[in-house]
N, C-alpha and C positions, 0 to 999 in steps of 0.2 A: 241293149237287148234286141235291138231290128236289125245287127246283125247279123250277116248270116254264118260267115266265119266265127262270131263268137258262138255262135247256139253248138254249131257243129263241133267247136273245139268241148264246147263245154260235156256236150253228149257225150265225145270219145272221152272226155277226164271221167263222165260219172259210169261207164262201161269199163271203162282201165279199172276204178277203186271197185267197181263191182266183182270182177272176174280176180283183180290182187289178192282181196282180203278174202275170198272164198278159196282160191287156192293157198294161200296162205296158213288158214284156218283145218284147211284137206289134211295139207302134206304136215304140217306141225301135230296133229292128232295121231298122222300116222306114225311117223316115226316114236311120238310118245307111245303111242301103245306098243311098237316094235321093241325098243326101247325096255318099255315095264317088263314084257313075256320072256326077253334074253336075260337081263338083268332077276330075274329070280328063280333062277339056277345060279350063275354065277355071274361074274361083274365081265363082261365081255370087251372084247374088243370094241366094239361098234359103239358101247358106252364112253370107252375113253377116246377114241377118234370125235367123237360129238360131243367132249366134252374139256377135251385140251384147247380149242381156240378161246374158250371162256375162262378159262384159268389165268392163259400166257397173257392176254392184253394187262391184268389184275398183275403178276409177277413184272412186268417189265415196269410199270409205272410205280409201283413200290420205291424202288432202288432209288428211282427219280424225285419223286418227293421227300424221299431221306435226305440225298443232296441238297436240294432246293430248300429244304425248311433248314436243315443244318447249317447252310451260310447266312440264313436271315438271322439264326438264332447266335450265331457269332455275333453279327454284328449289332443285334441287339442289347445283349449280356456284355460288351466292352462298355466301358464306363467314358463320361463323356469328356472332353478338357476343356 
């Protein structure tokens, strides 16, 4: 702690989470409410542009864990000699 590089590092990390999570907090309210007001009229564009990256990680891993369990369960369900 008598450093003085550490205080300073430490300052800039507690001003970074200060300034992060506030804007974080901003822009995530904003677009939710942008968001709410478009979406109840109809299911807009800007709904599905913000809400396909959420989807596709969910759809690509699927397939994958189908695979992956499917060959363990082969090799578990064969009988032993």
């Amino acid at each position: 702690m008598q450093s003085s590089y550490f205080r300073l590092g430490f300052g800039n990390t507690l001003r970074f989470f200060a300034v992060a999570v506030a804007l974080s907090l901003v822009i995530g309210f904003l677009l939710a409410n942008m968001i709410f007001w478009h979406s109840r009229r109809r299911i807009s564009w800007l709904t599905l542009v913000l809400l396909i990256p959420i989807f596709l990680p969910t759809a690509a891993i699927v397939p994958l864990w189908k695979v992956m369990m499917g060959l363990s369960l082969i090799h578990i369900s064969e009988p032993t000699r």
